[in-house]
FINU-220425 format. One line per field, with one value per atom (N, C-alpha, C, O, CB): residue number from 1; atom name; y negated, z negated, x. Coordinates in Angstrom, 1 decimal. Last residue first. Glycine has a CB too. Layout:
# FINU-220425
i <- NUM:...
at <- CA:...
Y <- Y:...
Z <- Z:...
X <- X:...
***
This chain:
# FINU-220425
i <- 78:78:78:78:78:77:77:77:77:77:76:76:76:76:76:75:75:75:75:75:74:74:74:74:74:73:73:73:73:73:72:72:72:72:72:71:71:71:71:71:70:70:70:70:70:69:69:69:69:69:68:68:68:68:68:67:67:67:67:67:66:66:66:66:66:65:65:65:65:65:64:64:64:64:64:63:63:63:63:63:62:62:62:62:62:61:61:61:61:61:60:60:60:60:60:59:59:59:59:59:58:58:58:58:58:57:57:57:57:57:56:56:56:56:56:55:55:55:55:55:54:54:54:54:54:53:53:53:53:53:52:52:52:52:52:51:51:51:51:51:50:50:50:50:50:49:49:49:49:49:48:48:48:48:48:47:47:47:47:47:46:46:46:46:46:45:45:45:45:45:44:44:44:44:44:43:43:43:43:43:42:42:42:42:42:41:41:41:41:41:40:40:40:40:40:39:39:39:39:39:38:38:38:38:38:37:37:37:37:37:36:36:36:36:36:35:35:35:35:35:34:34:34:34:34:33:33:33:33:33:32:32:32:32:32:31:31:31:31:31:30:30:30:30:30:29:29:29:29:29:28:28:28:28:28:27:27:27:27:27:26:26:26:26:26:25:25:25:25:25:24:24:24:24:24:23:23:23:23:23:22:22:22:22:22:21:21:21:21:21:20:20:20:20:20:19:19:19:19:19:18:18:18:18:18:17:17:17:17:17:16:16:16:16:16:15:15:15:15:15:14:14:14:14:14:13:13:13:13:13:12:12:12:12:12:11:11:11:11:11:10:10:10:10:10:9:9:9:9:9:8:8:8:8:8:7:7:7:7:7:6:6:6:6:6:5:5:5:5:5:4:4:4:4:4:3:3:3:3:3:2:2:2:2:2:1:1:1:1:1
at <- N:CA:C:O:CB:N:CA:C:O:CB:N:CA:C:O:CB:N:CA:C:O:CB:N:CA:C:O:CB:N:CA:C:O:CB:N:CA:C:O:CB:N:CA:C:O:CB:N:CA:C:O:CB:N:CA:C:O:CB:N:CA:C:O:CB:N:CA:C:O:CB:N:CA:C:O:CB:N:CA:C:O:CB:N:CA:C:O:CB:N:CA:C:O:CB:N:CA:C:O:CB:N:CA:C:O:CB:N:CA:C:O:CB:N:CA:C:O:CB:N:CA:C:O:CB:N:CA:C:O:CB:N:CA:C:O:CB:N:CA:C:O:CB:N:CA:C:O:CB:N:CA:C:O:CB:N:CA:C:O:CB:N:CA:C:O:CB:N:CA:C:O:CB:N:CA:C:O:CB:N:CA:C:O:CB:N:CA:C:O:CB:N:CA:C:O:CB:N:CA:C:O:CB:N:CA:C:O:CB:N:CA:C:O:CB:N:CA:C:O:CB:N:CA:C:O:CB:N:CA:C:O:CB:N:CA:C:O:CB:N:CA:C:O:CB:N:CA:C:O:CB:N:CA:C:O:CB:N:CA:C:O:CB:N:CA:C:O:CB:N:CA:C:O:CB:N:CA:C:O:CB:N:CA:C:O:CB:N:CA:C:O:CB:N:CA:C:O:CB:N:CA:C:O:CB:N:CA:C:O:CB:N:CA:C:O:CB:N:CA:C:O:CB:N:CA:C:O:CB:N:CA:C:O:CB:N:CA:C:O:CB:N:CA:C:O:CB:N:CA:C:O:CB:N:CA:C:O:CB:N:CA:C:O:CB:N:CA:C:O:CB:N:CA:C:O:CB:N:CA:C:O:CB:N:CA:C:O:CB:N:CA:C:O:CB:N:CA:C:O:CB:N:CA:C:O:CB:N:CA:C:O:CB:N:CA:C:O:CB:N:CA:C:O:CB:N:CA:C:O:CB:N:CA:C:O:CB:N:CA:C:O:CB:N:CA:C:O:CB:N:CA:C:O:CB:N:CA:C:O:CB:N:CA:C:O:CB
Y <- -22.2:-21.2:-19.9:-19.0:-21.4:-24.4:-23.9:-22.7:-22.3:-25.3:-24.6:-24.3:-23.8:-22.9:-25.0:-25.6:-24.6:-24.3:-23.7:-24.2:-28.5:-27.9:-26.9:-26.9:-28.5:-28.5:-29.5:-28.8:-28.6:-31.4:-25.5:-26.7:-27.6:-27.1:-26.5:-23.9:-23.6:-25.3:-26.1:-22.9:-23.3:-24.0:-23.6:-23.0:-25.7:-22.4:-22.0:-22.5:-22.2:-22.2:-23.3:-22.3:-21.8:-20.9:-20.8:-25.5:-26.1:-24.5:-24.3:-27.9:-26.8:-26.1:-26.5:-27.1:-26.1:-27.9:-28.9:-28.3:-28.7:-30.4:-25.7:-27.0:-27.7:-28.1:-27.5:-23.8:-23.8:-24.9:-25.0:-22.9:-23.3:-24.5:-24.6:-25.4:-25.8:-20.1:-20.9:-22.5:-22.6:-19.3:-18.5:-19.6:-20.7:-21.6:-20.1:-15.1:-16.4:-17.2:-16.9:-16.3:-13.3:-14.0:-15.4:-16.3:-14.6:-10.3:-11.9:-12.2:-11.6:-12.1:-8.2:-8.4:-9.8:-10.5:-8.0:-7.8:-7.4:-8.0:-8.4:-5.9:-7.6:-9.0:-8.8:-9.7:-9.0:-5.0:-6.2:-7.5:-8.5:-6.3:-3.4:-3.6:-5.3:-6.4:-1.8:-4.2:-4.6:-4.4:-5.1:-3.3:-2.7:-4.6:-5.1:-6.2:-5.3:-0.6:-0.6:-2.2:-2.7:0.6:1.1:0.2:-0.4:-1.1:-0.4:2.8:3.2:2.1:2.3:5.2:1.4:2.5:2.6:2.6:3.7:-2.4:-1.1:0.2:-0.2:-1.4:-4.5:-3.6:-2.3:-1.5:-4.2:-5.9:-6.0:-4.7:-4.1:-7.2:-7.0:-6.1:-5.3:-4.1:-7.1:-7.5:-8.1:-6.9:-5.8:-8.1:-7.9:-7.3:-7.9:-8.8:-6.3:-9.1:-9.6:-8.7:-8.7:-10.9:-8.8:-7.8:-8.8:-9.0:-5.4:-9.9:-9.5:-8.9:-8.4:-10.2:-10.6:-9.8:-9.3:-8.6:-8.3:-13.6:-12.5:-11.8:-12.3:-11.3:-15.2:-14.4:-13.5:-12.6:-13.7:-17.6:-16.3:-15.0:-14.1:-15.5:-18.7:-19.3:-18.8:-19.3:-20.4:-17.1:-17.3:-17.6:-17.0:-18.3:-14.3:-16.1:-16.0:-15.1:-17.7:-12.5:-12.6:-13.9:-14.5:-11.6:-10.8:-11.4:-11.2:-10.5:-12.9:-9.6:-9.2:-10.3:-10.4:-7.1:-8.6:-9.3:-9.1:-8.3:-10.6:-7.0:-7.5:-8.0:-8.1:-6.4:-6.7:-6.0:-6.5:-6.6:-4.4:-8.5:-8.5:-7.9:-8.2:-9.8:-7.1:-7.6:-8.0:-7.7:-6.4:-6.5:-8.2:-8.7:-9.8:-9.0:-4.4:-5.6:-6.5:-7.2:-5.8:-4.1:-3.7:-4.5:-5.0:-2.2:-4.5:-5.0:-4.9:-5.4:-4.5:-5.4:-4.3:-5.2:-6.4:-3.7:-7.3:-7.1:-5.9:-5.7:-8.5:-8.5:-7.4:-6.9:-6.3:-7.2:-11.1:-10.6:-9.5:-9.8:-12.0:-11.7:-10.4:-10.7:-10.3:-8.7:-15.0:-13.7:-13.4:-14.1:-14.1:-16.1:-15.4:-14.7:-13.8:-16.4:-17.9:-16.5:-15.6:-14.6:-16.0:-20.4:-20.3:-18.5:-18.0:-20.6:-20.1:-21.3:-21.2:-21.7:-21.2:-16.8:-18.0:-19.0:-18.9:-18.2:-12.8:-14.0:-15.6:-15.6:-13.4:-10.2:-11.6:-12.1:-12.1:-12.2:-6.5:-7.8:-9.3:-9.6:-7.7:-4.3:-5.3:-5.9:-5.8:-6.7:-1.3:-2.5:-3.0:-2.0:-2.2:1.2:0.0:-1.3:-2.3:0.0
Z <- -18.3:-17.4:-17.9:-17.1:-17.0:-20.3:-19.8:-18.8:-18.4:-19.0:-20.7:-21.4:-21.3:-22.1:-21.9:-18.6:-18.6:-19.5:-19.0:-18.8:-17.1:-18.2:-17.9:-16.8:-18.7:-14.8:-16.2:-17.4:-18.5:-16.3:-13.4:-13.5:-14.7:-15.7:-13.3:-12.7:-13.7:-13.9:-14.5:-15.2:-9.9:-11.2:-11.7:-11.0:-11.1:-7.1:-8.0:-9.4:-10.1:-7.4:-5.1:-6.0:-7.2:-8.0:-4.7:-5.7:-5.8:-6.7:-7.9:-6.6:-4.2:-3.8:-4.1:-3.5:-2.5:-6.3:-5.2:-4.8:-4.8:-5.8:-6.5:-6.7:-5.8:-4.7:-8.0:-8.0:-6.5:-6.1:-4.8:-6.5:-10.0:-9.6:-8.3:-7.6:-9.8:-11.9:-10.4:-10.4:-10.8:-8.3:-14.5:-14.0:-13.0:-13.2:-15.3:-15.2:-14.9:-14.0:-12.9:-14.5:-18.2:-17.5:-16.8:-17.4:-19.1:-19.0:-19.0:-17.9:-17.1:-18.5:-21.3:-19.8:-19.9:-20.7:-18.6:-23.9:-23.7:-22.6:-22.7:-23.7:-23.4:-24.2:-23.6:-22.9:-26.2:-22.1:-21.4:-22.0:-21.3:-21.4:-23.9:-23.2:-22.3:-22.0:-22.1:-25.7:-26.4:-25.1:-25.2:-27.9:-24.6:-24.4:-25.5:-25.8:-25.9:-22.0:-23.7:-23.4:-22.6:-25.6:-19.2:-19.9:-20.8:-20.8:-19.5:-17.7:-19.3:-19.5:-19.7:-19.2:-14.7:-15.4:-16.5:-16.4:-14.6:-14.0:-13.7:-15.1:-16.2:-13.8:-13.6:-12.9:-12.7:-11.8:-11.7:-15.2:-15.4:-14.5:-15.1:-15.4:-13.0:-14.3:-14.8:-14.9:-15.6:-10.2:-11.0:-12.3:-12.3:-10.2:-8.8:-9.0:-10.0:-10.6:-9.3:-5.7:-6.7:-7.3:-6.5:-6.3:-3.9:-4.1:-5.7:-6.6:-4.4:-1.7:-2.7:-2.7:-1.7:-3.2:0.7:0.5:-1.3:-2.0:1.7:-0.4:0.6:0.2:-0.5:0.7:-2.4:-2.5:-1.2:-1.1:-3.9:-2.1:-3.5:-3.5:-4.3:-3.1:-0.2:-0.7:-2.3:-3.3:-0.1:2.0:1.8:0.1:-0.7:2.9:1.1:1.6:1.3:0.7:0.4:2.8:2.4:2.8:3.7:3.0:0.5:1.5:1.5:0.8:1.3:-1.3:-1.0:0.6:1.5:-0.7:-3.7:-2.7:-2.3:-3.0:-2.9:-5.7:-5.2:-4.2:-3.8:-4.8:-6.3:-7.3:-7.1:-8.1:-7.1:-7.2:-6.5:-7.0:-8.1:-6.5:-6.6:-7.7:-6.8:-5.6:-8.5:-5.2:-5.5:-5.9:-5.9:-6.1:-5.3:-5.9:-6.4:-7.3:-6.1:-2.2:-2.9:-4.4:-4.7:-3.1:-0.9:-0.4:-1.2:-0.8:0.7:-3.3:-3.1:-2.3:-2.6:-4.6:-1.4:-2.8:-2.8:-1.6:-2.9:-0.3:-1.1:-2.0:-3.1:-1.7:1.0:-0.1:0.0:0.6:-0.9:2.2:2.4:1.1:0.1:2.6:3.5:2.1:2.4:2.8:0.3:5.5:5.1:4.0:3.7:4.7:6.7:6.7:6.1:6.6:8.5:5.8:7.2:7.5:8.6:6.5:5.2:5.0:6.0:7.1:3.8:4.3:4.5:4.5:3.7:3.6:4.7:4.2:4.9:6.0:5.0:3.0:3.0:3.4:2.8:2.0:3.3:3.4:3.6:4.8:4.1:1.7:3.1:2.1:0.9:3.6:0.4:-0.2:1.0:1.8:-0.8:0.0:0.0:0.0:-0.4:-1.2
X <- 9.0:9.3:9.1:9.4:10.5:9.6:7.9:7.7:6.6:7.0:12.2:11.5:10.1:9.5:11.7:13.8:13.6:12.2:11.2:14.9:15.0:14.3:13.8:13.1:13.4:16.4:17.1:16.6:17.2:16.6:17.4:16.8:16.9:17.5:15.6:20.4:19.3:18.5:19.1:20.1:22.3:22.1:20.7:20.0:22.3:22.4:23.3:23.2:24.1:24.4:20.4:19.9:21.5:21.4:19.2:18.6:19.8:19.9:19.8:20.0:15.6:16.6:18.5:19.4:16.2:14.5:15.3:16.4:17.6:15.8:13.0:12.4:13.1:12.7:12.4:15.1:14.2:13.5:13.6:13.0:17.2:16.3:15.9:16.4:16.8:17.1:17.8:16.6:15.4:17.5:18.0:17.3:18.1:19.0:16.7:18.3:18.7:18.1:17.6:19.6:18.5:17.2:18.4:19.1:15.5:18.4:19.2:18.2:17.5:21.1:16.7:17.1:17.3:16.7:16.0:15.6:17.0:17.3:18.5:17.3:12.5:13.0:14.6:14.9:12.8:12.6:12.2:12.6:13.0:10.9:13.3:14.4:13.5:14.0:14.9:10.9:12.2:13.6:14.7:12.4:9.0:8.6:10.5:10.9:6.0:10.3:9.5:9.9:10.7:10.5:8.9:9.7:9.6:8.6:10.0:7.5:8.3:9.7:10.9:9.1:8.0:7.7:8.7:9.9:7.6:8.5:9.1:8.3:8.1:11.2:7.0:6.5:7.4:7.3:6.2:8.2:7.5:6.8:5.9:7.4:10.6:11.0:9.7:9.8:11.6:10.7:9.7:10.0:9.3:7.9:13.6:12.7:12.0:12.6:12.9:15.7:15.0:13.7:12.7:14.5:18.6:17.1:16.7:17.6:17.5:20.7:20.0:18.9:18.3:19.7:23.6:22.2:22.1:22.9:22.3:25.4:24.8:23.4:22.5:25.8:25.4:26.4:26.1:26.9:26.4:24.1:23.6:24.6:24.6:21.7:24.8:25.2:24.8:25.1:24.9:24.0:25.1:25.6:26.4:25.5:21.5:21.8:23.4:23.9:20.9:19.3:20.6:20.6:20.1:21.6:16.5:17.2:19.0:19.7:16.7:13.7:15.2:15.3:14.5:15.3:11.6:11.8:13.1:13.7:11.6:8.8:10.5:10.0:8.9:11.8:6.2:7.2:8.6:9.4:7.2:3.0:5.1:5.8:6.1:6.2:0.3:1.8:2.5:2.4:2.9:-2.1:-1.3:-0.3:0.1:-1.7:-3.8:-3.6:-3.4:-3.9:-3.5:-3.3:-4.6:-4.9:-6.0:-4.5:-1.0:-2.2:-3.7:-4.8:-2.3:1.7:0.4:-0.4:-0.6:-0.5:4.6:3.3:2.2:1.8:2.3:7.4:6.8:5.7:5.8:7.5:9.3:8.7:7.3:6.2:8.3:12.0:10.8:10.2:10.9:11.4:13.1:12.8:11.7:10.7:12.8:12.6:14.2:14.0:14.8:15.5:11.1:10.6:12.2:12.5:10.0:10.9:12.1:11.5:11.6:14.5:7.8:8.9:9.5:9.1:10.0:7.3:6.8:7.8:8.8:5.8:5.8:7.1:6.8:6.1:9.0:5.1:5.2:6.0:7.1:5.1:4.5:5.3:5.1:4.9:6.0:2.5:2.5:3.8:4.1:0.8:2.2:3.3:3.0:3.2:5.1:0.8:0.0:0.9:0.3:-0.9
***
């Protein structure tokens, strides 16, 4: 049931159930992210206890003004 999305320049696949709607991932390649990635929705992985979920680093890109190597001024409501 996984269709693909994609919108803007169309450079990221993004990945969702046609039936529900998650996003489980996405995946591209940018230069400037290092090349080819994969972005998962943690949230949607099996038997995962709400303590490794708290455990996972969390990094915060500023998409906004596309400035994907930094973390936006404020984070807090994210």
């Amino acid at each position: 049931m996984l269709t693909e999305y994609r919108f803007g320049s169309s450079a990221i696949r993004h990945t969702f159930c046609s039936r529900c709607g998650v996003h489980p991932f996405a995946s591209a390649s940018f230069d400037i992210m290092g090349g080819d990635f994969h972005a998962v929705n943690i949230a949607c992985l099996d038997d995962i206890s709400p303590e490794e979920l708290a455990a996972v680093p969390i990094i915060f890109e500023d998409g906004r003004n596309d400035a994907w190597d930094r973390p936006p001024a404020v984070t807090g409501y994210l």
